[in-house]
N, C-alpha and C positions, 0 to 999 in steps of 0.2 A: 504494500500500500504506500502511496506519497499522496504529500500534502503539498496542493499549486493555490498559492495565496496568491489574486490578482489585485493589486495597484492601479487606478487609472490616471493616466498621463495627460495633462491638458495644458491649456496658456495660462488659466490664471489658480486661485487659488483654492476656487469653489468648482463644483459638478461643471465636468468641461464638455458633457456631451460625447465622451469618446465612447458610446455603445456599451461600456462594463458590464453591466447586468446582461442585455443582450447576450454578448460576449461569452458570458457563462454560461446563458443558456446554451449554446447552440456548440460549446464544447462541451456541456454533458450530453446533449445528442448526440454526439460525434465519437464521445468515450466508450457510448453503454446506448445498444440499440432499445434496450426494454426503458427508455427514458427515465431513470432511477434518481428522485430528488431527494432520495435518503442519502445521499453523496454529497450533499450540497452542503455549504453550513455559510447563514449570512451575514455578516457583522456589520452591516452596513445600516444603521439604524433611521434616514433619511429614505432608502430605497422603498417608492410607493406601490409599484406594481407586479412583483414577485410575491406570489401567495404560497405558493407550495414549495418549501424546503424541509431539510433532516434535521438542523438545529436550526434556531431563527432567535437572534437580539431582542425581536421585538415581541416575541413572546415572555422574556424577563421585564423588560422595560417598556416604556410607554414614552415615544421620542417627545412628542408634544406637550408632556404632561411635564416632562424635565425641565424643557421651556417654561412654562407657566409656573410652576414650584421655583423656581432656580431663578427667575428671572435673567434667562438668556438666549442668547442671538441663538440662529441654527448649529456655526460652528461649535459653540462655547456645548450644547446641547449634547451634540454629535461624539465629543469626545468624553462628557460625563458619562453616558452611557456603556460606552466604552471601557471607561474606567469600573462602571461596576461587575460588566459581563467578564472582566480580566478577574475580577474577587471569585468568582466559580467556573474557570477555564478549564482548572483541575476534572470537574468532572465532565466538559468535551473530550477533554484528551483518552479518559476512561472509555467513552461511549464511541470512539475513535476504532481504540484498541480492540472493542468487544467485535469490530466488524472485520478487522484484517483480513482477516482468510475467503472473505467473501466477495472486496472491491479490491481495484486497483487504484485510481485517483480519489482526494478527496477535494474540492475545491471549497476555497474559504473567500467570501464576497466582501471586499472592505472598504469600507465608505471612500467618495472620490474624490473628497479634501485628501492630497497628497502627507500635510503636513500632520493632518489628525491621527492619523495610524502611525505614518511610519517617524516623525519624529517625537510622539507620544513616548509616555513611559508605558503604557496599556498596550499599546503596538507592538515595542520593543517584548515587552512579559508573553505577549500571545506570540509571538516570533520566534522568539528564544525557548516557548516551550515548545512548540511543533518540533521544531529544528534540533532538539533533545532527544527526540524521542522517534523519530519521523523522516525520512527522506522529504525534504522541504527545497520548492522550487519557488522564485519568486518570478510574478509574468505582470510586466508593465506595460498596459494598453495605452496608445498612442493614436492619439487621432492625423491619422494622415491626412486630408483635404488640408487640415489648418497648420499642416507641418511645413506645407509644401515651399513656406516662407522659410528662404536659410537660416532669419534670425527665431524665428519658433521655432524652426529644427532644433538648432542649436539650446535652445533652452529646452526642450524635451530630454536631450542628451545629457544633460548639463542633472538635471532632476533622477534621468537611470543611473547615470554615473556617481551621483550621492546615497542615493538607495542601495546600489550594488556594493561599495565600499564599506557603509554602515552598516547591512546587514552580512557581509562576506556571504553572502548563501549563491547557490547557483541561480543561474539570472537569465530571463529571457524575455527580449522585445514583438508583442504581437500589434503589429500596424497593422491598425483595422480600417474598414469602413472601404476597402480595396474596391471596391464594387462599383464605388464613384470616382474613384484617380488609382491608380494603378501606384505603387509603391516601389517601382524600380528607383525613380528618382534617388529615396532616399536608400538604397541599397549603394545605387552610385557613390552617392554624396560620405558614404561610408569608406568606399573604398579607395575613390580617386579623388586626391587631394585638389588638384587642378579642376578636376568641376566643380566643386564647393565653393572655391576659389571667385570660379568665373558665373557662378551665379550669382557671390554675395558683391560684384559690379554693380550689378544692377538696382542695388540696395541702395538705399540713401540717405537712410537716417544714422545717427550720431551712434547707435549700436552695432552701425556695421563693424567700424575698427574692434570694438570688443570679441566681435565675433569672429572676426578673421584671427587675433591672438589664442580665443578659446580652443580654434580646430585643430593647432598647432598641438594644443595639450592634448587632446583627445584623440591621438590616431592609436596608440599604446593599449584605448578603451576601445575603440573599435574591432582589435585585433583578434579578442578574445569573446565578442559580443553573440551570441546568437540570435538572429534575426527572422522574423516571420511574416508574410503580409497574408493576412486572412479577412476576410468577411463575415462579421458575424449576421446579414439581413441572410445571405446566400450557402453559407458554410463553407465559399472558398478558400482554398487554402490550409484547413485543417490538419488533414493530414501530416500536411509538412511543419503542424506547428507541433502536435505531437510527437511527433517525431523528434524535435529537436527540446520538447519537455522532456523524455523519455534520455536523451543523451544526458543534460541537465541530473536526470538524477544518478544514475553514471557519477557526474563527476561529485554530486555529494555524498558518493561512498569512498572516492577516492583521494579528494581535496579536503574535502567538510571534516568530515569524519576522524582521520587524524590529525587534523589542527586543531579539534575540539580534546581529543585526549591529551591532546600537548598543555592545551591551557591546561584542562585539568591538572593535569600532574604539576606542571609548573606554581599554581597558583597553592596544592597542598604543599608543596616543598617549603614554600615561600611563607605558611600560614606556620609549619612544622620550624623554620628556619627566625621566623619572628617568638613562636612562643621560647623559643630557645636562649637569646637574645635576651630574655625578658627574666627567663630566670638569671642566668649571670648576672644583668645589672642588677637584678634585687641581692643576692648575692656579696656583690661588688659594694652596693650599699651599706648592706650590713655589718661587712668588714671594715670598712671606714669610718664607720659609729663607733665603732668597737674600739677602732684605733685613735678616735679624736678623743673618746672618754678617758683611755689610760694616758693619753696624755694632758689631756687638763686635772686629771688623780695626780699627776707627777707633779705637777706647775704649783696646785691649792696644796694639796695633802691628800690622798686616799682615807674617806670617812673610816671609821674603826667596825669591826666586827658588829660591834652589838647595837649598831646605830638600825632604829627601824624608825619610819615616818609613820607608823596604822600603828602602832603600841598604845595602846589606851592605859599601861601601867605606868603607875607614880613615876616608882623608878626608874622606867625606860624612860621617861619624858624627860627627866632628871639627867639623868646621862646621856640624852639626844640635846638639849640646851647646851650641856655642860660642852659636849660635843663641838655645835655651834660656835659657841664663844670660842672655843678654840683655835675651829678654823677662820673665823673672822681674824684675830688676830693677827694671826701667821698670814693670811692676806692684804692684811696692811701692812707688816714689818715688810714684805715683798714689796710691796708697793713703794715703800717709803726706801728702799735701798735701790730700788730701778733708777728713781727720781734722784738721788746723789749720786748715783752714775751717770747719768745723764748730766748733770750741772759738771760735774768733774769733766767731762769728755768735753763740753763747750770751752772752760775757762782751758785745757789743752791746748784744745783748736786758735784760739786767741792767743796765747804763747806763740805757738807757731809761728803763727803771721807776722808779729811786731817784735821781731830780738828784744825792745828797750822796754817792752810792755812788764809786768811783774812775772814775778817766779814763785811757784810753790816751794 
């Protein structure tokens, strides 16, 4: 079983229209001919028209009513929600596992605010638990018609290339909506640096230069990209997107997988390596007390055996005073011989300096 969490990819920073929901659907037609919406799981707590799924947000939650309670916008909404479906994920993961042996893909629908999920902390928890546990692909939908601009492109890229870094998971771009413009362009504009080039001429606005700098960085991300142009009204293209999910998890048994034991181990070394640390300085500490006490016992006097502070008897009190006075004493004769060394050592130093000055 693997788990393909879709993303949608747009210009701005609300529902950009890139087909997402669609999109799902028409690749669980295309994974599972008996159209099985027990495969589905939605998180996308704004999504109005999808009624039948296997796990659904909005049977936990109530989007609108978060609004109205919370007093807040749709995004502010979108992510509360979020945040509470992440407090019992633990038992999708459960309900996940109980189906293994029966599906292949699991698909997880997530809201189209790019920033609500994946730079969330709710995002990152549902991300990091799939991906624990799970063969986990991430599939970012791109609206190609509105791509078709090198500076949208470039910002679409710009939004996979921060998602693929931060989540390190395997990654794959499905440029949809093929059915109205054909998506070779941006295949091109991938591979051949000179036609990106000679489109962004034609460009005019003040983000052209930025974007001629960006594509320069991005050819390193390109190289390793896997790319898909499908249609979700027609279901072109499928096939080949599968196909290249299917590689995708491939590499998260290969790449993912041990770089996640590596943390692990690293981070218990490192946890084993601090509490170790921590005994020695306390240790270290303790030794040091121990040595600054016998030396200030050596400096005052070392109190006498039978000194106790809790003696509630006459005569311990008796002989803890007596005690006292003692060391008071001998603390001031100290003191008062420091102090006539000290005045000896100046009126020296004055000698020194002036032959005619006096003599002891």
């Amino acid at each position: 079983i693997s788990v393909i969490i879709c993303d949608n990819g747009g210009v701005d920073f609300s529902s950009s229209g890139s087909g997402t929901c669609i999109s799902r659907s028409r690749l669980l037609a295309n994974i599972r001919h008996g159209w099985e919406w027990k495969d589905y799981i939605c998180a996308a707590p704004e999504c109005p028209f999808i009624t039948k799924v296997g796990i659904d947000i909005r049977d936990t939650v109530n989007y609108k009513e978060v609004m109205a309670q919370y007093r807040l916008g749709p995004n502010g909404a979108i992510l509360t929600c979020l945040n509470l479906f992440a407090t019992k994920f633990d038992q999708v993961i459960n309900l996940i596992n109980s189906r293994r042996s029966s599906i292949e893909f699991v698909i997880v629908d997530t809201p189209g605010q790019i920033e609500a999920f994946t730079w969330s902390a709710s995002g990152s928890i549902i991300t990091e638990a799939l991906a624990a546990q799970l063969p986990t692909v991430l599939v970012y939908v791109m609206d190609t018609p509105r791509s078709h601009s090198p500076v949208t492109f470039m910002s679409n890229m710009l939004y996979a290339c921060s998602i693929l870094y931060k989540t390190r998971l395997p990654f794959v771009v499905a440029l949809n909506k093929t059915d109205i413009i054909s998506a070779d362009f941006a295949m091109e504009w991938m591979t051949n640096f000179e036609a990106f080039q000679e489109a962004l001429h034609q460009e005019r606005s003040y983000l052209s230069n930025l974007t001629r700098s960006m594509s320069l960085v991005l050819d390193s991300f390109y190289a390793g990209l896997r790319c898909a142009g499908v249609s979700a009204a027609t279901g072109d293209g499928m096939p080949l997107f599968l196909s290249r999910v299917r590689d995708a998890v491939s590499e998260y048994y290969t790449d993912y997988v041990p770089m996640y034991e590596k943390l692990r181990t690293d981070a218990a070394a490192t946890a084993s390596k601090s509490s170790s640390v921590s005994q020695a300085s306390n240790a270290t500490t303790t030794s040091d007390l121990t040595s600054a006490q016998q030396k200030s016992d050596m400096f005052i006097g070392a109190r006498p055996a039978s000194y106790s502070e809790d003696s509630d008897d006459d005569g311990n009190n008796a002989s803890a005073s007596s005690c006292e006075g003692t060391n008071e004493q001998s603390e001031l004769e100290s003191f008062r011989r420091y102090v006539e060394r000290l005045r000896l050592d100046k009126v020296n130093e004055g000698c020194s300096g002036d032959g005619d000055g006096p003599s002891d």
